[in-house]
KETIPA-758865 format. One record per atom (N, C-alpha, C): residue in one letter; atom name; x negated, y negated, z negated. Coordinates in Angstrom, 1 decimal, padded with zeros to 4 digits. Layout:
% residues N
REC rest atom     xx     yy     zz
REC    A   CA      X      Y      Z
...
END
This chain:
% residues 149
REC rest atom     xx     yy     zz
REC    X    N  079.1  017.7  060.4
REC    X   CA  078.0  018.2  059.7
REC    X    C  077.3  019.2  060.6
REC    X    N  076.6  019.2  060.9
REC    X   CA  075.2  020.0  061.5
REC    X    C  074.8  021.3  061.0
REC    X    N  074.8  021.2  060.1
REC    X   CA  074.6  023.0  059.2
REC    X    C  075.3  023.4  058.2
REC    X    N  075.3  024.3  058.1
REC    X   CA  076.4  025.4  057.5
REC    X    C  076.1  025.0  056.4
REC    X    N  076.3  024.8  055.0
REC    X   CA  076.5  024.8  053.8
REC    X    C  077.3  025.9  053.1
REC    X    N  076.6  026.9  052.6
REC    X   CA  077.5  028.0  052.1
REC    X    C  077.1  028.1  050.8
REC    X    N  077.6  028.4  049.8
REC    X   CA  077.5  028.6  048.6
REC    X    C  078.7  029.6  048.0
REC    X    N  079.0  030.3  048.7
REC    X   CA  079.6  031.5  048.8
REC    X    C  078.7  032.8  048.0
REC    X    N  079.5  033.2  046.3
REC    X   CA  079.0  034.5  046.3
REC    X    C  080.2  035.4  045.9
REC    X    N  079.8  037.1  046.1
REC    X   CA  080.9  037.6  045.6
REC    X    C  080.2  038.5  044.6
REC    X    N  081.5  039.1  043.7
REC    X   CA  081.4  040.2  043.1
REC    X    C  082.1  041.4  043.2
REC    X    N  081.1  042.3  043.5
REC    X   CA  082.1  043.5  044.3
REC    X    C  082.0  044.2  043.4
REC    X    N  082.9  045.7  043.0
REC    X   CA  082.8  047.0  042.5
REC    X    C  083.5  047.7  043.1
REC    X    N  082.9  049.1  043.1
REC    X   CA  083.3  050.1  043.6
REC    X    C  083.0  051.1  042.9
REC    X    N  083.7  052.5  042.5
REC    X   CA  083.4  053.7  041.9
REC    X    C  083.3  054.6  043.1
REC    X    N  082.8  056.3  041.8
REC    X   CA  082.5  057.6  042.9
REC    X    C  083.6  058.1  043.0
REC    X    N  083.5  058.7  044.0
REC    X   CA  085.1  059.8  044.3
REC    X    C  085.4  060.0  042.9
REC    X    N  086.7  060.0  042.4
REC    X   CA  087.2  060.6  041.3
REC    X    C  086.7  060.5  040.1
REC    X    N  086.3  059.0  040.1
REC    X   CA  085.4  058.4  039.2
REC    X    C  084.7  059.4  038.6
REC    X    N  084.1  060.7  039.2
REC    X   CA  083.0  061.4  038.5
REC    X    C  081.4  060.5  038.0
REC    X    N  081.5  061.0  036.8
REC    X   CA  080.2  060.7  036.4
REC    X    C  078.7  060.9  036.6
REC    X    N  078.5  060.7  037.8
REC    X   CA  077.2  061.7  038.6
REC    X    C  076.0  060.4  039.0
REC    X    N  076.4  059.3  038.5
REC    X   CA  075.3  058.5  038.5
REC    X    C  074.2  058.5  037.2
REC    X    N  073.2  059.3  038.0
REC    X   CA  071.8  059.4  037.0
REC    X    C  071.1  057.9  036.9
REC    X    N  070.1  057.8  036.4
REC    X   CA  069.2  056.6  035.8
REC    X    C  068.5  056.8  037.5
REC    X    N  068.0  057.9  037.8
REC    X   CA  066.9  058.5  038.9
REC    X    C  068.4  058.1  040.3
REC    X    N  069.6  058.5  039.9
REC    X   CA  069.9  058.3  041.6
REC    X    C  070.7  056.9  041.4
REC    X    N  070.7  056.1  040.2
REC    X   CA  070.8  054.7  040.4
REC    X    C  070.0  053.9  040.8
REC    X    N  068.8  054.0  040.3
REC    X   CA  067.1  053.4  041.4
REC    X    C  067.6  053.4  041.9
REC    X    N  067.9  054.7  042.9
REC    X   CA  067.9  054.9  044.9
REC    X    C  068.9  054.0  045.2
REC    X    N  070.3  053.8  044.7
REC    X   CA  071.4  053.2  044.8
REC    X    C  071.1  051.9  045.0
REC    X    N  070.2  051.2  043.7
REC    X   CA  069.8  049.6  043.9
REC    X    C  068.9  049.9  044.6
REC    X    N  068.1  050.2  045.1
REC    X   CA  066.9  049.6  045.8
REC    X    C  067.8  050.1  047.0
REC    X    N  068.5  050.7  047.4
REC    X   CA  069.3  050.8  048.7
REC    X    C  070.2  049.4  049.1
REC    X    N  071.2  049.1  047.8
REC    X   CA  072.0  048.2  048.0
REC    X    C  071.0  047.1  048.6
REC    X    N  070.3  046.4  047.8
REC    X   CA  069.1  045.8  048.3
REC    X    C  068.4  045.4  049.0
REC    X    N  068.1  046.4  049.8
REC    X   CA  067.6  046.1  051.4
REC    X    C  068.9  046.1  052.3
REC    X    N  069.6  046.8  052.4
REC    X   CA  070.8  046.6  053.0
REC    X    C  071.3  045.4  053.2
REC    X    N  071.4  044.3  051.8
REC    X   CA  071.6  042.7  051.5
REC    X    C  070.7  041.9  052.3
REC    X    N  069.3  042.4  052.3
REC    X   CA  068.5  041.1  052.9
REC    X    C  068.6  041.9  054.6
REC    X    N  068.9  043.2  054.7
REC    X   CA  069.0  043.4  056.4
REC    X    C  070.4  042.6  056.4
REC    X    N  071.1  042.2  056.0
REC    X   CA  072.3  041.7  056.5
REC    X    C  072.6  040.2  056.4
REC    X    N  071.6  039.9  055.6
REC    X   CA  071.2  038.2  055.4
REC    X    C  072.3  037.7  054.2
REC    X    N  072.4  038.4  053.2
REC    X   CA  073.4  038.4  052.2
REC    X    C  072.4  039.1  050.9
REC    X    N  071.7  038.3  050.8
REC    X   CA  070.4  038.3  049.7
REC    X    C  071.5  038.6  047.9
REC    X    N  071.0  040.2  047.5
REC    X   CA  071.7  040.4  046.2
REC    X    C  071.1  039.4  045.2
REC    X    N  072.2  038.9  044.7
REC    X   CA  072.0  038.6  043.4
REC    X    C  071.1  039.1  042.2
REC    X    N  072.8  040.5  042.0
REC    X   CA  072.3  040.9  040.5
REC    X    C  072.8  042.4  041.3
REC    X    N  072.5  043.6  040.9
REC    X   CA  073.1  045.0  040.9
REC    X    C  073.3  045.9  039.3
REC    X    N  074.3  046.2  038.8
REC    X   CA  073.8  047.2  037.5
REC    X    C  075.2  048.2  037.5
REC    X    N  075.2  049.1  037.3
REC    X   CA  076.6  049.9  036.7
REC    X    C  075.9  051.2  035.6
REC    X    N  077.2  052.2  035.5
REC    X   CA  077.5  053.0  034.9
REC    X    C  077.6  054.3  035.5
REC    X    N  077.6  055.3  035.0
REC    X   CA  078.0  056.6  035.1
REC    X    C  078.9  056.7  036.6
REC    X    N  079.9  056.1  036.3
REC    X   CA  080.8  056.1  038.0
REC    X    C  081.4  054.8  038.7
REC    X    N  080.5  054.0  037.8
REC    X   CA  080.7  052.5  039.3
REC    X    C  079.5  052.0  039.3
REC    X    N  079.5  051.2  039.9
REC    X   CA  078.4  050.0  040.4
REC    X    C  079.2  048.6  040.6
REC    X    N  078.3  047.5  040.1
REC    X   CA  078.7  046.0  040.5
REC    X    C  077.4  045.5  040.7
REC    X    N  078.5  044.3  042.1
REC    X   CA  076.9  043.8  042.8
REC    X    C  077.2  042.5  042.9
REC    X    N  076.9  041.2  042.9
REC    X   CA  076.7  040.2  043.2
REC    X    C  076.0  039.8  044.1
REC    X    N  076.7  039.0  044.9
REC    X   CA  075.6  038.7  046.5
REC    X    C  076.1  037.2  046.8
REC    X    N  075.3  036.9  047.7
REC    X   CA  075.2  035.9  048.5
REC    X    C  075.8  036.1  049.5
REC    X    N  076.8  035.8  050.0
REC    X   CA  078.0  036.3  051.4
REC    X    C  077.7  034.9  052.0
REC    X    N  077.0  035.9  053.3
REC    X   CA  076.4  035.2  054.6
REC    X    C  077.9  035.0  055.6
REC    X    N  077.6  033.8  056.3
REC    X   CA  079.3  033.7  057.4
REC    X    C  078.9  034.4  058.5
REC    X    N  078.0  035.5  058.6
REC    X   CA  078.2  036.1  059.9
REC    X    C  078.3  037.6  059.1
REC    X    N  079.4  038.0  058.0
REC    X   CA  079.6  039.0  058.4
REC    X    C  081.0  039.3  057.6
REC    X    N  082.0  040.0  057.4
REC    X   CA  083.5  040.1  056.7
REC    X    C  083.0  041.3  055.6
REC    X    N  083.5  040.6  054.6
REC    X   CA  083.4  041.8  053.1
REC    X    C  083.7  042.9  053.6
REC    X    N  084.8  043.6  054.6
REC    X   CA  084.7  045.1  054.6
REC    X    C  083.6  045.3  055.3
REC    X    N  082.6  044.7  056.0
REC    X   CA  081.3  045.1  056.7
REC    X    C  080.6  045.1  055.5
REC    X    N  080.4  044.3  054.8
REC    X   CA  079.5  044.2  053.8
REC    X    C  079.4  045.5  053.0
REC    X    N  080.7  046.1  052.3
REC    X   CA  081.1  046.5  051.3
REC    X    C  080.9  048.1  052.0
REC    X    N  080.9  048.3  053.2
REC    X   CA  081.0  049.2  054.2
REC    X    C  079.2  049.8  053.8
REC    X    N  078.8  048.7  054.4
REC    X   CA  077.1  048.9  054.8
REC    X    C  076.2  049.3  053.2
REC    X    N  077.2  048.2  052.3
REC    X   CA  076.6  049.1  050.8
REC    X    C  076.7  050.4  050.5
REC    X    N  078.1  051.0  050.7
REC    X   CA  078.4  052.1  050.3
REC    X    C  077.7  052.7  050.9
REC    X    N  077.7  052.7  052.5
REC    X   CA  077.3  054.0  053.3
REC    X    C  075.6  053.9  053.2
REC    X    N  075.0  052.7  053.2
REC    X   CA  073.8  053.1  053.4
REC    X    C  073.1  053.5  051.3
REC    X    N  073.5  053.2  050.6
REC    X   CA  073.2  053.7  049.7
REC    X    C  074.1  055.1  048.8
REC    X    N  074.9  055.8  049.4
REC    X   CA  075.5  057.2  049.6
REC    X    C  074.3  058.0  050.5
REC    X    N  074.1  057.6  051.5
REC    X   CA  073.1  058.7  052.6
REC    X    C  072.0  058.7  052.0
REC    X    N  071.5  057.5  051.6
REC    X   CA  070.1  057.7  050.7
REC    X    C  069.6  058.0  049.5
REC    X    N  071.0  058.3  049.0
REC    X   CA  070.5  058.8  047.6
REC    X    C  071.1  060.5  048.0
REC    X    N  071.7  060.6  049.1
REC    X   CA  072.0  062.3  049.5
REC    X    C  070.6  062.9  050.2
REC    X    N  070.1  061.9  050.7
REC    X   CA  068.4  062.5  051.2
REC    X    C  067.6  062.9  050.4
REC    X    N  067.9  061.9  049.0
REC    X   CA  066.8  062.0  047.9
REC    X    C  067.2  063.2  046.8
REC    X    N  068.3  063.1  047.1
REC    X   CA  069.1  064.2  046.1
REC    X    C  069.9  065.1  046.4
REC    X    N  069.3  066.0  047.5
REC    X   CA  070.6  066.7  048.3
REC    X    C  071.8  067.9  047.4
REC    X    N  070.9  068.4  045.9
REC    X   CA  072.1  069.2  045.3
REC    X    C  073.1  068.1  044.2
REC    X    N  072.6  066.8  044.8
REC    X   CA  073.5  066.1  043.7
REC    X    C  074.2  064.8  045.0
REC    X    N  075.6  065.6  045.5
REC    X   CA  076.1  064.6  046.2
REC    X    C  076.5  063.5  045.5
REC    X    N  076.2  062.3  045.8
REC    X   CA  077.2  061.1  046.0
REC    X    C  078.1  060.5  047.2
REC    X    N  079.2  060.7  046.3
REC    X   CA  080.2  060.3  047.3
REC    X    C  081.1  059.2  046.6
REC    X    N  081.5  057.9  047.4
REC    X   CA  082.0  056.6  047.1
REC    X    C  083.8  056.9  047.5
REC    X    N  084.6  056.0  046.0
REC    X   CA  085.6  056.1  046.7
REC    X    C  086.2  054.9  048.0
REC    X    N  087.2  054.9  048.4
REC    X   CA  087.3  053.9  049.6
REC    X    C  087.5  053.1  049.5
REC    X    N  088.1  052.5  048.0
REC    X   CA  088.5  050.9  048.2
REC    X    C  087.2  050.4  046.8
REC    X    N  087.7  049.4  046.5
REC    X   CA  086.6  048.3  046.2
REC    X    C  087.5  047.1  045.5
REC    X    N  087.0  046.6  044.7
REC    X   CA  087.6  045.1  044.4
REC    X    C  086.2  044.0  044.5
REC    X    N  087.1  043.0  045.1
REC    X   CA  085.8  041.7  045.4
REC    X    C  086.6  040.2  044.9
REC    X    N  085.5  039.6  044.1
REC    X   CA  085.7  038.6  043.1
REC    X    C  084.9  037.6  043.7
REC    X    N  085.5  036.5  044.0
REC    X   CA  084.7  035.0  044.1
REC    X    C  083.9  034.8  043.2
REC    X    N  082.8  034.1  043.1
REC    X   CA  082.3  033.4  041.9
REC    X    C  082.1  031.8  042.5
REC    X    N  082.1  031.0  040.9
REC    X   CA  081.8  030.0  041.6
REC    X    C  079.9  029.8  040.7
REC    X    N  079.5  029.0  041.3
REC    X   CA  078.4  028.6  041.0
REC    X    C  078.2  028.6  039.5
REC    X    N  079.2  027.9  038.7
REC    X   CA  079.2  027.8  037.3
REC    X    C  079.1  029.2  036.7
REC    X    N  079.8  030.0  037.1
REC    X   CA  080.4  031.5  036.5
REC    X    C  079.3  032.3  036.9
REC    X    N  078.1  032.1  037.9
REC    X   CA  077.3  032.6  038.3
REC    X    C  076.0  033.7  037.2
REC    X    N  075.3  032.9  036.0
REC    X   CA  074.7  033.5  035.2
REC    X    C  075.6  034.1  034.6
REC    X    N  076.8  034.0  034.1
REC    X   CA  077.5  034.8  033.3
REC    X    C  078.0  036.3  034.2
REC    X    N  078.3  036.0  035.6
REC    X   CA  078.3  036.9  036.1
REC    X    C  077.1  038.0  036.0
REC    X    N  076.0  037.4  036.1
REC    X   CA  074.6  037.9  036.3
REC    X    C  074.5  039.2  035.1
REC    X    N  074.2  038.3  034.5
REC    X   CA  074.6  038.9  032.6
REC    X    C  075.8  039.8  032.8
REC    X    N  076.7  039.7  033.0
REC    X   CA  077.8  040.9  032.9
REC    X    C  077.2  042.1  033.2
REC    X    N  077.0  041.9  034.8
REC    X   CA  076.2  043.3  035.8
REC    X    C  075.1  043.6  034.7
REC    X    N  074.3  043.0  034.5
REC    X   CA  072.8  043.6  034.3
REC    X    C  073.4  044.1  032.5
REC    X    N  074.1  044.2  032.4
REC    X   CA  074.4  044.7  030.5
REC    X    C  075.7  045.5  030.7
REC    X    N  075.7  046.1  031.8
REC    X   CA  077.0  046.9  032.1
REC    X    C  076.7  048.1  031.0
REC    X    N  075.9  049.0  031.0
REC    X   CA  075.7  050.1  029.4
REC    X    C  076.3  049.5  028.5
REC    X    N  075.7  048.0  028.4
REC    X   CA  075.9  047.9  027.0
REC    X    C  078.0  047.4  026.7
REC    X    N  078.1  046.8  028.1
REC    X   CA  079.4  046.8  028.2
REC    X    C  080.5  047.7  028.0
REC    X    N  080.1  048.7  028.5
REC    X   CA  080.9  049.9  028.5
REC    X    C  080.8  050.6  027.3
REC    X    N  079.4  050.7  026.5
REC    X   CA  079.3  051.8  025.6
REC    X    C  079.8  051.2  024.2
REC    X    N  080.0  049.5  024.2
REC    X   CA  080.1  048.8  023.3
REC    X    C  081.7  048.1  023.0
REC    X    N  082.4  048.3  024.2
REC    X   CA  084.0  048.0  024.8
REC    X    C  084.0  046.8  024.4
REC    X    N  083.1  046.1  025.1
REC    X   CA  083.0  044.8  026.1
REC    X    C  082.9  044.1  027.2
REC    X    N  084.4  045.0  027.6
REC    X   CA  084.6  044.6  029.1
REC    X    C  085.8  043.9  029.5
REC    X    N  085.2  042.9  030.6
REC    X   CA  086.3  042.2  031.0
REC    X    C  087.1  042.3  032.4
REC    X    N  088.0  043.1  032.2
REC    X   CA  089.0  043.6  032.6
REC    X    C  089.2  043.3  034.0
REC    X    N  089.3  042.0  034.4
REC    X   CA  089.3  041.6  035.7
REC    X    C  088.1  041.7  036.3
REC    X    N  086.8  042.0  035.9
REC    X   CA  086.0  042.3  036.5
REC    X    C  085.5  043.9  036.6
REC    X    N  086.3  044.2  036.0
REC    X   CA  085.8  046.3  036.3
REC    X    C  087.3  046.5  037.3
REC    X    N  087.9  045.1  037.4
REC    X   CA  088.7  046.2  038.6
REC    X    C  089.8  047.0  037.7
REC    X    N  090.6  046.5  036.7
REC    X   CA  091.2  047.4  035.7
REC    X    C  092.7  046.2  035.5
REC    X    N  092.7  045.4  035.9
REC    X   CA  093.5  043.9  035.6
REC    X    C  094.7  044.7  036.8
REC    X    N  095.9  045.1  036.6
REC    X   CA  097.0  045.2  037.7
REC    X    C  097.0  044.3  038.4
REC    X    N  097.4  044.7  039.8
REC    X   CA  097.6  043.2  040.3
REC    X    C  099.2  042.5  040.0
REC    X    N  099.3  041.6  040.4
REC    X   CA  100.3  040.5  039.6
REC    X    C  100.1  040.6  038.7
REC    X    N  099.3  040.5  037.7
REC    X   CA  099.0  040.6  036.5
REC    X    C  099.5  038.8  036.0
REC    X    N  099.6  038.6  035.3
REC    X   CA  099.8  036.9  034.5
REC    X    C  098.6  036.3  033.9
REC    X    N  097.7  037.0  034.0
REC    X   CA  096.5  036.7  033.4
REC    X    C  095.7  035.7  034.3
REC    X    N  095.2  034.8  034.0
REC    X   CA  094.5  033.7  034.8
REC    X    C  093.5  034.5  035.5
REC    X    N  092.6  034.7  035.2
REC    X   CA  091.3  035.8  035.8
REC    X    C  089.8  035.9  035.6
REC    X    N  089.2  035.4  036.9
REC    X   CA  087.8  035.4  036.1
REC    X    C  087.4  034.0  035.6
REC    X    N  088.1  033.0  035.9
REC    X   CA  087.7  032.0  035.7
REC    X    C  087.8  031.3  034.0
REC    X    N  088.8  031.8  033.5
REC    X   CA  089.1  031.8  032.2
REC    X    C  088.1  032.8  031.2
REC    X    N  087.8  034.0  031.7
REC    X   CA  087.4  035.1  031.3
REC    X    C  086.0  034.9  031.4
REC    X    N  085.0  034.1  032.2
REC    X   CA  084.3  033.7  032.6
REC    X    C  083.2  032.7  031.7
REC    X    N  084.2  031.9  031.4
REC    X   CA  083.7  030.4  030.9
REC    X    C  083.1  030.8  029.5
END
């Protein structure tokens, strides 16, 4: 085959240091419109972006020239520095690790829909567990695929 065929997306989350609550409406903007160009500088065009008070989840398009800790790296850091320029008495600071979830093509709009209704997820306790990163690992639970459909 001659060209790449990728249909590779992921779903990442990450919270703030000590899951503090310091994500405003005003320094979430900066946050997505950061994640965002970050994605098309990296050729990993976002999906979807939405979170809460102390995380964020992103859906992307995962390009083969680059490894999720670069990815996940370049989100955090370039949208932490730019929302600390924009907001210098309100630091944000990311914690270090992250969970990253396959999707498959099928699972994709419901992924979409998950991110983009995260308020209402959280404020409403409709959340699915494997996708906030909350599922132990070895858990017995099938995952997102089940949870998904």
């Amino acid at each position: 085959m001659a060209d790449v065929q990728n249909h590779v997306s992921l779903h990442l989350v990450w919270a703030t240091y000590d899951r503090l609550p310091i994500i405003t409406p005003e320094v979430q903007k900066v946050v997505v419109h950061s994640i965002r160009s970050s994605g098309e500088e990296l050729r990993c065009p976002v999906i979807a972006v939405g979170g809460v008070e102390d995380h964020i989840h992103v859906l992307v398009h995962f390009a083969t020239t680059i490894t999720i800790a670069r990815l996940v790296q370049e989100f955090k850091g370039c949208s932490a520095r730019v929302a600390n320029l924009q907001f210098p008495d309100h630091l944000l600071k990311w914690q270090g690790g992250y969970g990253v979830f396959p999707v498959t093509p099928a699972q994709k709009i419901r992924v979409v829909q998950y991110i983009q209704n995260q308020y209402d997820h959280h404020h409403g306790g409709e959340l699915i567990p494997m996708l906030e990163g909350t599922l132990p690992l070895g858990s017995n639970r099938r995952g997102t695929s089940e949870e998904l459909s």
